[in-house]
C-alpha positions as CSV (number, residue, x, y, z in Angstrom):
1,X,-5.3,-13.5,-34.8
2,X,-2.3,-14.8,-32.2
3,X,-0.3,-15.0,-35.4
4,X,-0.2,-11.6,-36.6
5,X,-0.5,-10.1,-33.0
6,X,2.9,-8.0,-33.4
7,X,1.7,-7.3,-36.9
8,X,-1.7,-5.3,-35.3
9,X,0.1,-3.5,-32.8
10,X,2.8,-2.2,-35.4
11,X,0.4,-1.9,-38.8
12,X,-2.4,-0.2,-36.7
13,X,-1.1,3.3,-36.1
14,X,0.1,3.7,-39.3
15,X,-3.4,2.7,-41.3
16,X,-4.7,5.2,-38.8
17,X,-2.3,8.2,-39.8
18,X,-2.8,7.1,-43.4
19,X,-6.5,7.6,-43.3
20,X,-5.8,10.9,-41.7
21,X,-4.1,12.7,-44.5
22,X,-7.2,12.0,-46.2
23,X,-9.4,14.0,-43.7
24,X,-9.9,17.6,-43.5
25,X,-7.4,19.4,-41.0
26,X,-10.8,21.0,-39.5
27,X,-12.0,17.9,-37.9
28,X,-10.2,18.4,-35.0
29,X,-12.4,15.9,-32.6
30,X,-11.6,13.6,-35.3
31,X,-8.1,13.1,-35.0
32,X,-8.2,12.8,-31.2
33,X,-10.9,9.8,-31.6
34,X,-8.8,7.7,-34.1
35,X,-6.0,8.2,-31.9
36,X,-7.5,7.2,-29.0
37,X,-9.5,4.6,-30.7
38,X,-6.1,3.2,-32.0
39,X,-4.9,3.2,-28.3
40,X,-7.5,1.1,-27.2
41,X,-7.3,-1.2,-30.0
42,X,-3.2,-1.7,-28.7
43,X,-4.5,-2.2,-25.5
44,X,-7.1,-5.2,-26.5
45,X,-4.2,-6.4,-28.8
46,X,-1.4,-6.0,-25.5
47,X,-3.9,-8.2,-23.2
48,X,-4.4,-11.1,-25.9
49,X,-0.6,-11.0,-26.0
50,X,-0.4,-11.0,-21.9
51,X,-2.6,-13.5,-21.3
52,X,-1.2,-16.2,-24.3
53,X,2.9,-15.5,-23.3
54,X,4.5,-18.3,-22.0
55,X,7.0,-17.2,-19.1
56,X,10.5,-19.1,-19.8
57,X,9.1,-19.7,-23.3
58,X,11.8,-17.7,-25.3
59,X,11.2,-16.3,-28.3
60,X,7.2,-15.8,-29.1
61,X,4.4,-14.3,-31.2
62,X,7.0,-14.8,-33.7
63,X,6.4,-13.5,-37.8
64,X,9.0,-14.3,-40.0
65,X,8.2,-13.0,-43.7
66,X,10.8,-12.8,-46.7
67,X,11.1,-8.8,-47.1
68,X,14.6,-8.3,-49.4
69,X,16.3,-10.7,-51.6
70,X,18.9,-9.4,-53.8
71,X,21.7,-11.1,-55.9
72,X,25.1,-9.3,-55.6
73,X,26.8,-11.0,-57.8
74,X,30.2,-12.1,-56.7
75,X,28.9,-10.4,-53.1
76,X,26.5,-13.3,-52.2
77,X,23.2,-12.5,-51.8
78,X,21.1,-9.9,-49.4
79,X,18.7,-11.5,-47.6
80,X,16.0,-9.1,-45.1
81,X,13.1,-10.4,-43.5
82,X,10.0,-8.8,-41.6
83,X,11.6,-10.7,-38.1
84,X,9.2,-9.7,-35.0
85,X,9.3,-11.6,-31.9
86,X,8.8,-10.7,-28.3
87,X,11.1,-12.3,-25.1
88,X,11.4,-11.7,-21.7
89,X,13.4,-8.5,-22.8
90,X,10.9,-6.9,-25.2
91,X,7.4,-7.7,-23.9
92,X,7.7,-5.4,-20.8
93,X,8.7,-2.7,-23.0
94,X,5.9,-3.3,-25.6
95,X,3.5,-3.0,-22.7
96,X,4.9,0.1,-21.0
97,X,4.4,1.5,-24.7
98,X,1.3,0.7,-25.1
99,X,0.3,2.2,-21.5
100,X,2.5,5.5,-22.2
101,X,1.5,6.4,-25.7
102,X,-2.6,5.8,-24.5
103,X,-1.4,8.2,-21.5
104,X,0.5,10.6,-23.8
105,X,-2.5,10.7,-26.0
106,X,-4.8,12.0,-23.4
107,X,-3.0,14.5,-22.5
108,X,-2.6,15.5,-25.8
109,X,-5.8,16.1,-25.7
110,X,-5.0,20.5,-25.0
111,X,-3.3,20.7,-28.3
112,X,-5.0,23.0,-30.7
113,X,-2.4,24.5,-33.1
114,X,-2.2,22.1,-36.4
115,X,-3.8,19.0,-34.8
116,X,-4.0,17.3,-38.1
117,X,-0.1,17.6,-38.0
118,X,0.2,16.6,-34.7
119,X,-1.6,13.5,-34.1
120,X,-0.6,12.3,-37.4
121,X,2.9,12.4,-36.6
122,X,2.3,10.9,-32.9
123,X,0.7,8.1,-34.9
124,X,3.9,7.4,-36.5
125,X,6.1,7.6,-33.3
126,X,3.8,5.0,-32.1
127,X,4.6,2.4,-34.6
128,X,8.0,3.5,-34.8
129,X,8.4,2.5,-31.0
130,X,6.7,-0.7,-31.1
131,X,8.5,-1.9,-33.7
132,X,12.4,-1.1,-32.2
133,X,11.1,-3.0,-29.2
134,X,9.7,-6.0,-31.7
135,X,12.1,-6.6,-34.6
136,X,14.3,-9.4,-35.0
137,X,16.1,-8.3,-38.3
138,X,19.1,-5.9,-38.0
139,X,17.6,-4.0,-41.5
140,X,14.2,-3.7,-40.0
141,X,15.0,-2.4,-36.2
142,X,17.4,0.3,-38.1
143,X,14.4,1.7,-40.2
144,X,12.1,1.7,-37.3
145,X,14.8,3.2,-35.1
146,X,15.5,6.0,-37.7
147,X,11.9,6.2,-38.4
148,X,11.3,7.8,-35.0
149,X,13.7,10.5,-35.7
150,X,11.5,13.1,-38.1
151,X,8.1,12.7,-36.0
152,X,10.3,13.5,-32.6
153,X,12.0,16.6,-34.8
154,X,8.9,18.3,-35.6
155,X,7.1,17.5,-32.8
156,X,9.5,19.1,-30.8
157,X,10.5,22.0,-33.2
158,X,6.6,22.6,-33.7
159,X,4.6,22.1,-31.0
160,X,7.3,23.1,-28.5
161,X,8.7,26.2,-26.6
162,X,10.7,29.4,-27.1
163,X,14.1,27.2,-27.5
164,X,12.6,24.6,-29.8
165,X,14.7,25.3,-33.0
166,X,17.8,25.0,-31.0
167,X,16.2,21.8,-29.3
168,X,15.1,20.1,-31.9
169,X,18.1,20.6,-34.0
170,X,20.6,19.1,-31.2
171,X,17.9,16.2,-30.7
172,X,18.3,15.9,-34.5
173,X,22.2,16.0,-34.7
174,X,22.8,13.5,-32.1
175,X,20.1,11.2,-32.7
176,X,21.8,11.2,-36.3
177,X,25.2,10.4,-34.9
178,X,24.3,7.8,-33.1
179,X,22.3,6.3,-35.9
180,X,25.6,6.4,-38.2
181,X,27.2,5.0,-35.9
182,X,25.0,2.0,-36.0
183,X,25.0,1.6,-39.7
184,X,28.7,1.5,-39.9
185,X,28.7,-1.8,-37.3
186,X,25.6,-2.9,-39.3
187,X,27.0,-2.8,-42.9
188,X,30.1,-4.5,-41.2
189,X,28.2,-7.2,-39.8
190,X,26.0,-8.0,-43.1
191,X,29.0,-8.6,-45.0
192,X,30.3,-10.6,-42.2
193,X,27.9,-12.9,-41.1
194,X,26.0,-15.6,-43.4
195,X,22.4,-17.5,-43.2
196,X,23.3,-21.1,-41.8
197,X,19.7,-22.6,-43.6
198,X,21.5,-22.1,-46.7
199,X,24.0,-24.0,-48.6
200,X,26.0,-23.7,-51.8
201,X,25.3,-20.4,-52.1
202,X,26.8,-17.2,-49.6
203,X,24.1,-15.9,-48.6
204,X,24.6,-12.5,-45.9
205,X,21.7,-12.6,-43.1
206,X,20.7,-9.2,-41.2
207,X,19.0,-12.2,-38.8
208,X,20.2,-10.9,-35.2
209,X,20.0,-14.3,-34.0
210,X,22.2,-15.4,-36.9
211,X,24.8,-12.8,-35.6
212,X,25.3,-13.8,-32.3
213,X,25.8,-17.2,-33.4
214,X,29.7,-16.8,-33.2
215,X,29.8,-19.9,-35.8
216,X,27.9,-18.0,-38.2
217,X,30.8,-15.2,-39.0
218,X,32.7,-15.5,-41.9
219,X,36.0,-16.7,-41.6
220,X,37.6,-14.1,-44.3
221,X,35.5,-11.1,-42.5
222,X,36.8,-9.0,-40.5
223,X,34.1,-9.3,-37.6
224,X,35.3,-13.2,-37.5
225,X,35.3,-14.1,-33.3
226,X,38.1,-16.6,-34.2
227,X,40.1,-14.1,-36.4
228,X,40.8,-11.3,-34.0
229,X,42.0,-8.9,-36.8
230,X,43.7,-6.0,-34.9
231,X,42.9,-2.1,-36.2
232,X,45.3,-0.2,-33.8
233,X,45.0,-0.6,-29.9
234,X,41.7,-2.5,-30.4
235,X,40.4,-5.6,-32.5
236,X,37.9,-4.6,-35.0
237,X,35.8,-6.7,-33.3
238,X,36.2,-4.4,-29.8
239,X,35.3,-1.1,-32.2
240,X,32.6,-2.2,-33.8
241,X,31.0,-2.9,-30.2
242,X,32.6,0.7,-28.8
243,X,31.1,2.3,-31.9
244,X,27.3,0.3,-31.3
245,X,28.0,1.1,-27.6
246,X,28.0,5.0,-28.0
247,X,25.1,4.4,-30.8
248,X,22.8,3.6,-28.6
249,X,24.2,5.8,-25.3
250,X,23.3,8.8,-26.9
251,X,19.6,7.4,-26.9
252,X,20.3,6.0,-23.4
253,X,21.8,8.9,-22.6
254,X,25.0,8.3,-20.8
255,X,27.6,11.2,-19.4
256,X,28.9,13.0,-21.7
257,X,26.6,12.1,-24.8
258,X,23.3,13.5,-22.6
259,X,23.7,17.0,-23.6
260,X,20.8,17.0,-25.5
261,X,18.2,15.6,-23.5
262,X,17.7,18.6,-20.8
263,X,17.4,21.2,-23.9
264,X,14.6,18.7,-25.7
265,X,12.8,18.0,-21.9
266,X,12.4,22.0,-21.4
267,X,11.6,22.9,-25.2
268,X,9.1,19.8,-25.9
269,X,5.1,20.0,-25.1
270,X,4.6,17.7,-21.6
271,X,2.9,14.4,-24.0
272,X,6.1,14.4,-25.9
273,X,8.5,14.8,-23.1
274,X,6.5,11.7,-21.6
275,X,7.4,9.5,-24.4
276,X,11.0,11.3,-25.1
277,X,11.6,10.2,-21.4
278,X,9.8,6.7,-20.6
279,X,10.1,5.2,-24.2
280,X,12.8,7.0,-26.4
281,X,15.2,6.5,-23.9
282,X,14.6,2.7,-23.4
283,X,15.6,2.0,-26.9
284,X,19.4,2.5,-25.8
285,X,18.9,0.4,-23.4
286,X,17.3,-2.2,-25.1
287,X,19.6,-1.8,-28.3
288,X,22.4,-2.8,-25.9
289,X,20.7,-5.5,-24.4
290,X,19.4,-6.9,-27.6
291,X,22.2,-6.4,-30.2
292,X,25.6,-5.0,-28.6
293,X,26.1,-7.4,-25.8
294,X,25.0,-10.7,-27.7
295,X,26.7,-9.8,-30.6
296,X,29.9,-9.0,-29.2
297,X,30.2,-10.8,-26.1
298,X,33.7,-10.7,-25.9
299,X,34.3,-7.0,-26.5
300,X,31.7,-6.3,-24.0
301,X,33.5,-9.0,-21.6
302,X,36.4,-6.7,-21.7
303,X,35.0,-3.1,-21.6
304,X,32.1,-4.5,-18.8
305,X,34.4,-2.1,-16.6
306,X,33.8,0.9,-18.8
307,X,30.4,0.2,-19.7
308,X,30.0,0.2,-15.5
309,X,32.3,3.2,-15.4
310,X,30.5,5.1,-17.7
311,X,27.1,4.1,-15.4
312,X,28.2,4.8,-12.3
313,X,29.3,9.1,-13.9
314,X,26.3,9.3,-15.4
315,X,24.3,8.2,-11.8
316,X,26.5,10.6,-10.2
317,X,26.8,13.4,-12.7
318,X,23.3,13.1,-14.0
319,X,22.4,13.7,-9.9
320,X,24.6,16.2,-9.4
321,X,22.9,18.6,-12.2
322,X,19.5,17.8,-11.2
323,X,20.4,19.0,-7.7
324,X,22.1,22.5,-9.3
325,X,18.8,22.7,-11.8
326,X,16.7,25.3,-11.5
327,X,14.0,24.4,-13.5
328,X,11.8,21.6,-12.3
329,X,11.2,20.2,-16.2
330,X,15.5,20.5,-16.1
331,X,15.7,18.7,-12.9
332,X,13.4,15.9,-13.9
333,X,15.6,15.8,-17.4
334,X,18.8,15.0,-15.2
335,X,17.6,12.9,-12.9
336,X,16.6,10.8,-16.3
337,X,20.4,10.9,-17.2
338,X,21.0,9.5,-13.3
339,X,18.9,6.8,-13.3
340,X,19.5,5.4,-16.8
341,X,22.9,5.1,-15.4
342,X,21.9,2.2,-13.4
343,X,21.0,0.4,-16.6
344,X,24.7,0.3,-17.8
345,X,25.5,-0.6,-14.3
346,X,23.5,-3.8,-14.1
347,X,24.1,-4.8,-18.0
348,X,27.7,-4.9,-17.2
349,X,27.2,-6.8,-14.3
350,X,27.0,-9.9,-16.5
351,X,24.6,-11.5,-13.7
352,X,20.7,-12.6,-13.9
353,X,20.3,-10.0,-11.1
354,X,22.0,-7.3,-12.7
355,X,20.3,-7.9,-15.9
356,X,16.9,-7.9,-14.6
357,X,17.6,-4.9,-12.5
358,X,18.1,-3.4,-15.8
359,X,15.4,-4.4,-17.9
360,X,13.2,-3.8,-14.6
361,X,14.6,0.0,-14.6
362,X,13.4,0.6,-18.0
363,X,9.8,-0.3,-17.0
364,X,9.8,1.7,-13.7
365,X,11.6,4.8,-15.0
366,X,9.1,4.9,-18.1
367,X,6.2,5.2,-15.5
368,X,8.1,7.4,-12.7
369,X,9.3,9.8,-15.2
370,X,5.9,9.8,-17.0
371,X,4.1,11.0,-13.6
372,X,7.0,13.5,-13.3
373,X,6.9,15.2,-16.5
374,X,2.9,14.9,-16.4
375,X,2.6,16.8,-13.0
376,X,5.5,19.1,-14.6
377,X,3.2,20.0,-17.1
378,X,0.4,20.7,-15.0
379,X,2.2,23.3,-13.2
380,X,3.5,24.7,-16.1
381,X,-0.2,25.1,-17.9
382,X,-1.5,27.1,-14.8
383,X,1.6,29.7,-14.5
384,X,3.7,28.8,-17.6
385,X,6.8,28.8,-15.2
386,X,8.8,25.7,-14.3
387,X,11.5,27.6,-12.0
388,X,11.7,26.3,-8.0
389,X,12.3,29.3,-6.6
390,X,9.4,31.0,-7.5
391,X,6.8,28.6,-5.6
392,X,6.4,27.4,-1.8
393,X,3.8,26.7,0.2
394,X,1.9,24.9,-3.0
395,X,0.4,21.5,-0.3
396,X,-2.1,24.1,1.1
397,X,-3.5,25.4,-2.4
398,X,-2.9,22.0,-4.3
399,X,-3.3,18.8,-1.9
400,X,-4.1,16.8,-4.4
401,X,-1.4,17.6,-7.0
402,X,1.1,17.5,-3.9
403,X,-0.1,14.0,-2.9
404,X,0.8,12.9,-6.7
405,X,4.2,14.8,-6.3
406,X,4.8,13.0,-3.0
407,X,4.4,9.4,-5.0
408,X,6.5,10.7,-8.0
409,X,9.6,12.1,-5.9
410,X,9.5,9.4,-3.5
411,X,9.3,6.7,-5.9
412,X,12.2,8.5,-8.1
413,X,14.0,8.2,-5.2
414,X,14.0,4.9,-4.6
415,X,11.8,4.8,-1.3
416,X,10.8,0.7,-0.9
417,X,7.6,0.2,-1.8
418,X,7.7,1.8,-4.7
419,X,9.0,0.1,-8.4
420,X,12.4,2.3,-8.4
421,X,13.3,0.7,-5.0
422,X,12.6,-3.0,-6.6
423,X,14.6,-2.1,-10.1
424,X,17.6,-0.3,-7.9
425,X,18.3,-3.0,-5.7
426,X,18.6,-5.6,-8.5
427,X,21.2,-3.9,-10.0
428,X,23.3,-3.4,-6.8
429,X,22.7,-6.9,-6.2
430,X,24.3,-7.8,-9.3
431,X,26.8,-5.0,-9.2
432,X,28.0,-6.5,-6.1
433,X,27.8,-10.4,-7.4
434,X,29.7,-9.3,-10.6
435,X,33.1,-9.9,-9.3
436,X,32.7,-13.2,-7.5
437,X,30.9,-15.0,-10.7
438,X,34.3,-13.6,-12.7
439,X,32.5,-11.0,-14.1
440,X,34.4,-7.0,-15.1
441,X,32.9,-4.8,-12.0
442,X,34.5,-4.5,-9.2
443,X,32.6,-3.8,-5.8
444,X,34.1,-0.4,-5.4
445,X,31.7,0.5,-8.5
446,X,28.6,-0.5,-6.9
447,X,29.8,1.1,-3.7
448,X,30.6,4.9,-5.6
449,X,27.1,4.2,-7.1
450,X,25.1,3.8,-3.8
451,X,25.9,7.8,-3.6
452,X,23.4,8.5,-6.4
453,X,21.1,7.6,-4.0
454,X,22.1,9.9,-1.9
455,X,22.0,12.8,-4.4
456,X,18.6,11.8,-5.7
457,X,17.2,11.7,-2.3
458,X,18.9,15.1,-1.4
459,X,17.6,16.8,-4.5
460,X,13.9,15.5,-4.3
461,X,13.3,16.6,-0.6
462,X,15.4,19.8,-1.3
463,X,12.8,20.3,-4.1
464,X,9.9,19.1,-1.8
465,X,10.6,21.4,1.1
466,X,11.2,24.4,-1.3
467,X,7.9,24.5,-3.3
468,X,5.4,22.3,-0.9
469,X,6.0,23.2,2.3
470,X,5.9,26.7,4.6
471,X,3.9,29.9,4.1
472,X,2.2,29.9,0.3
473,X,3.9,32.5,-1.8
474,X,4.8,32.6,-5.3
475,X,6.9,35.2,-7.5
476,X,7.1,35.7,-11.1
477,X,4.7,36.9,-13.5
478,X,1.4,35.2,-12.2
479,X,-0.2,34.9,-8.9
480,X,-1.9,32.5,-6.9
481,X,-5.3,32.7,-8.1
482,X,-3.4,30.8,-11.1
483,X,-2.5,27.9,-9.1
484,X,-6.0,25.2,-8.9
485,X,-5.9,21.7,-8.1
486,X,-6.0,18.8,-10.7
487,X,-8.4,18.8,-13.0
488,X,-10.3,15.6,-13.9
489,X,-8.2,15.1,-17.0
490,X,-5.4,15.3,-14.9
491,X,-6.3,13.3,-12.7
492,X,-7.3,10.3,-14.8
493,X,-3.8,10.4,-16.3
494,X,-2.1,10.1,-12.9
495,X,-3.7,8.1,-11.2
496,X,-2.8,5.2,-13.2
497,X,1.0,5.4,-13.2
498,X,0.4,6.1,-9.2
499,X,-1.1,2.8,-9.3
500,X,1.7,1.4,-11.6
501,X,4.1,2.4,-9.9
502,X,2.7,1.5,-6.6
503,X,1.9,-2.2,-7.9
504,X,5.3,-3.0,-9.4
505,X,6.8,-1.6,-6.2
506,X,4.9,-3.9,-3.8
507,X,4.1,-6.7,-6.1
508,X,7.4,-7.4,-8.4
509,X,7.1,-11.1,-9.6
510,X,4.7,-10.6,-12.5
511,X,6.7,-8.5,-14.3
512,X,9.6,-10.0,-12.8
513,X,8.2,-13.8,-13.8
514,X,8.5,-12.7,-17.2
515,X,12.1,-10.7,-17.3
516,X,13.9,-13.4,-15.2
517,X,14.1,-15.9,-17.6
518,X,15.5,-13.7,-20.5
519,X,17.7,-12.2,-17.7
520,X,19.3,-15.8,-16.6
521,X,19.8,-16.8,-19.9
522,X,21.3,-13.3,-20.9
523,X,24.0,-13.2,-18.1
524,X,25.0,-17.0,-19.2
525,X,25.3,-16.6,-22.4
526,X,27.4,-13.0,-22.6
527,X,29.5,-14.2,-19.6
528,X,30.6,-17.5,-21.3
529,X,30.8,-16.8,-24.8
530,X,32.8,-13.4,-23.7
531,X,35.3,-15.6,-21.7
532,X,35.3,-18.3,-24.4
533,X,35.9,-16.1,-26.8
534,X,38.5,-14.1,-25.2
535,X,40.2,-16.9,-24.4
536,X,40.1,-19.2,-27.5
537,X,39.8,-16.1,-30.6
């Protein structure tokens, strides 16, 4: 079973939404109990996968199957495999899926408008997600990663609010963008880089360990490390990292790709804003992590200052609209764009603390934004109305959902004790570091980022004192009698991510046992090959 662990967490979900086209759109319960019974077969399947990962280990739980052979002639041959593997880097993400699409299904649990439809399609995104975070073939993490772009379109432009067309269809056009973007660099690479297990015959690899084996290019292709074949002010190596770089920062999304993500926070139902917001999101991050930087090392060696640049606007730009938002949903939305920030800021650190600071702020913001949306929600289904200014006094009438609101801002904030406090001061760590090891960022970087801090706390307590706190009074089209304390649904999901977020915030070195040796082996290997390479093309 160890073998094909990846293989049950992937195939699962997708057996599951098979047999439910076959079902009868009027069993309603049903659909919610395979879901859910899918869920907590990913959860016995995460656990077995826990417990048996080897920290330090590399590469495990690996299943490499021929998928795509093809002879093309005087082209070599195209060779795809079904690559899946988790490391240091994708393990924590595999388990914070796990945890947010089993939270995101019980609180799915309210839909009733075309729940065939729905849950179907959630099965989908489910092994759509797990398998970006898992595959090891260029080919394969493409199809999953444009696999998750229909379910997230209709699940937004169905199921959400008055806006959704207009959401949906700018969720739609710049996932798109960003996914041509990708198969541009990924078309350049297959015919660039070659499978070193085979001999007398070329044969092109989509293995991303084969490409960022810098011996493995081609030395007629274009992408050659050693060739340095200039296309204007840039090395064609140097675009085809810019154009994977702004690929996968409009999934991130960075300043001034983000546009998007507010419109499809506000318009989606709360379950798919949770996984639009903890997981969707993480994909950028990761696809940076895992094919951008390795790949092209030297390129990202050279732009580490923009890549840091461009994380240190969105921290502060991202803060600056979540403090002018008057929408809490919208608020929540830019303080996403804010806080993924500090994940370019500690990539392009090119240190072990950076790195993990970054692959820890993927984990912690999938949580803390999950609790925010959540309790977003929950406001929202009592009064349907998200705006600030038409709620004070809400501790009184809602302890309870006010206590959870207290975790959520403060840990969003970055309050120690709390994960977003552990995962901030990583990156600063490394921000800081970055220039002594030789590294791109200079210290005034990390110092202009420290101010997003400041925002983030000044727009969470502005927030607090504005809806919590004073006499109760509320305006709009609904009244008080509206407003009632968590249910017990409500409360089941919540408390968990509390607890997670609480855990991770006082207890860091499991999670952090298992990133830092990816982390340390990450920072030393895009820091020298980039200066080698730079150096010596």
């Amino acid at each position: 079973m160890q073998h094909y662990l990846l293989s049950l967490l992937l195939f699962t979900p997708l057996l599951a939404a098979l047999l439910s086209l076959f079902l009868p759109a009027t069993s309603v319960a049903t659909f919610r109990i395979i879901t859910i019974v899918v869920n907590v077969l990913q959860v016995v399947f995460l656990l077995v996968l826990l417990v048996s990962y080897q920290s330090g280990a590399g590469l495990q739980f690996v299943e490499l199957k021929p998928w795509i052979t093809l002879n093309m002639g005087n082209w070599g041959v195209l060779k795809a495999s079904y690559f899946v593997g988790v490391d240091g880097l994708s393990l924590p993400l595999v388990a914070l899926a796990v945890f947010i699409l089993f939270i995101a299904t019980i609180a799915s649990w309210k839909i009733t408008q075309n729940v065939k439809g729905y849950f179907i399609l959630l099965l989908i995104l489910n092994a759509a997600i797990i398998g970006s975070f898992t595959a090891l073939d260029f080919l394969l993490f493409y199809l999953f990663f444009e696999f998750m772009l229909l379910p997230m379109f209709f699940l937004i432009a169905l199921w959400g609010g008055p806006k959704r067309e207009y959401a949906s269809i700018k969720f739609f056009l710049y996932t798109l963008l960003g996914s041509i973007l990708i198969l541009i660099v990924m078309i350049a690479l297959y015919v660039s880089v070659h499978d070193p297990s085979t001999s007398g015959q070329l044969v092109h690899s989509f293995n991303l360990l084969h490409m960022a084996d810098a011996s493995n290019f081609i030395s007629t292709s274009v992408l050659d490390p050693h060739r340095a074949l200039q296309l204007g002010p840039f090395s064609a190596r140097t675009w085809a990292f810019l154009l994977l770089f702004f690929g996968f920062a409009i999934k991130l999304p960075m300043v001034p790709v983000h546009t998007w993500l507010p419109d499809a926070h506000v318009e989606a139902p709360t379950p798919i804003s949770v996984i639009l917001a903890a997981l969707l999101l993480k994909i950028g991050g990761y696809g940076l992590a895992r094919i951008a930087f390795p790949i092209f090392p030297d390129a990202a060696f050279d732009l580490g200052w923009f890549v840091g640049l461009m994380g240190v606007i969105s921290i502060i730009y991202g803060g600056l609209n979540a403090m002018a938002s008057k929408d809490l949903k919208r608020l929540i939305a830019y303080s996403s764009v804010s806080h993924m920030g500090f994940v370019l800021l500690g990539l392009a650190s090119f240190t072990a603390e950076g790195t993990a600071g970054a692959v820890y702020q993927m984990v912690s913001h999938g949580l803390i934004s999950s609790m925010l949306f959540v309790l977003a929600g929950v406001l929202a289904d009592r009064t349907n109305d998200r705006t600030i200014s038409h709620y004070s006094g809400l501790a009184g009438k809602m302890p309870t959902y006010t206590a959870f609101i207290l975790v959520a801002f403060f840990a969003s904030l970055g309050l120690p004790g709390f994960s977003g406090f552990i995962a901030e001061i990583m990156v600063f760590l490394g921000a800081f570091k970055s220039a002594g090891l030789g590294g791109p960022l200079h210290e005034s970087l990390a110092i202009v980022a420290t101010l997003g801090l400041v925002i983030g706390a000044a727009y969470y307590l502005w927030t607090l004192q504005r809806m919590f706190f004073g006499p109760l009074n509320v305006k709009g089209e609904f009244s008080v009698d509206q407003l009632s304390d968590l249910n017990r649904r409500e409360y089941f999901i919540l408390l968990p991510l509390a607890l997670a977020i609480l855990f991770f915030g006082i207890f860091p070195q499991p999670l952090m046992s298992v990133i830092d040796p990816y982390a340390q082996h990450f920072a030393a290997f895009v820091l020298e090959s980039g200066k080698r390479l730079t150096l010596n093309p």
